[in-house]
C-alpha positions as CSV (number, residue, x, y, z in Angstrom):
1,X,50.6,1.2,36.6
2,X,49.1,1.8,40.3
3,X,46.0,3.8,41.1
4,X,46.0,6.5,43.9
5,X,43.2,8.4,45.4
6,X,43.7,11.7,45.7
7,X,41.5,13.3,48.4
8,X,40.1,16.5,47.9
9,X,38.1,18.2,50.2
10,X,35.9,21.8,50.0
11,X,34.2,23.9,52.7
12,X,30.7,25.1,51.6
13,X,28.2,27.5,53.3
14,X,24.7,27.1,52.6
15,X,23.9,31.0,53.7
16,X,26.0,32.0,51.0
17,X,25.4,29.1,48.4
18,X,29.7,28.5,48.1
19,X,32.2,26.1,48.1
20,X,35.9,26.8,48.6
21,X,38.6,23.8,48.4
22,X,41.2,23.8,50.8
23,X,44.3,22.7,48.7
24,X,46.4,21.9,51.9
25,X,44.0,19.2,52.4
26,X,44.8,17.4,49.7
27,X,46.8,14.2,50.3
28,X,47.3,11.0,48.4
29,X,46.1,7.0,49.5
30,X,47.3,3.8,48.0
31,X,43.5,2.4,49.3
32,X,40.1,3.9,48.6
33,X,39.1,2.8,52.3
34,X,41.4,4.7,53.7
35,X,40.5,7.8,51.4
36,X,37.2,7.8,52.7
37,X,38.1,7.2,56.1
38,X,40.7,10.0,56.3
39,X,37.5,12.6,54.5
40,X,35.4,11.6,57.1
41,X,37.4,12.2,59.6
42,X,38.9,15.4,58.4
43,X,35.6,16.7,58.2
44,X,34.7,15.9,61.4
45,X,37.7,17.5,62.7
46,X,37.9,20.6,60.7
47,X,33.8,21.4,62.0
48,X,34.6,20.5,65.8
49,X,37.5,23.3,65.4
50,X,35.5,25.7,63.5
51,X,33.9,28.5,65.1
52,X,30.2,27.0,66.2
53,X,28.7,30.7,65.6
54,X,29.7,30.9,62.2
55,X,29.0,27.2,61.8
56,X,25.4,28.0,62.5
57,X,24.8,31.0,61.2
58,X,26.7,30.0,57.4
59,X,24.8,26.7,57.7
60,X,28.9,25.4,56.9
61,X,29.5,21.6,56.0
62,X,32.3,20.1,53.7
63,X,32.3,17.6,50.8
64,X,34.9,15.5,50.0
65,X,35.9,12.9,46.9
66,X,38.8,10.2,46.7
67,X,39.8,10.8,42.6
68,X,41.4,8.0,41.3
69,X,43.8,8.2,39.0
70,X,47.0,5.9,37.3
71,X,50.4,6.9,37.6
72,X,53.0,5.3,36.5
């Protein structure tokens, strides 16, 4: 068997105390390193695009996890 990482990642607004996941975000990694790598840098990237008004004003961040799990 081989583990994978599946990254997951979900927007969350501190205003409105929420968390949505964004399912076409998801993506599978052979490596943990580059799991992480990728969520940091998909966050980064997602807040640079989003609107810097509603960034501030929802308080928005993200949070991210690489899941492992066995296939087969």
């Amino acid at each position: 068997m081989t583990k994978v990482f599946i990254f997951m990642i979900m927007v969350c607004s501190t205003a409105a105390q929420t968390c949505l996941p964004l399912p076409q975000a998801e993506k599978i990694f052979y490596d943990y390193r580059e799991c992480a790598l990728h969520g940091y840098k998909f966050s980064l990237d997602f807040l640079t695009e989003f609107d810097p008004d509603k960034l501030r004003n929802d308080r928005v961040y993200t949070t991210f996890v690489c899941q492992p799990q066995q296939t087969i």
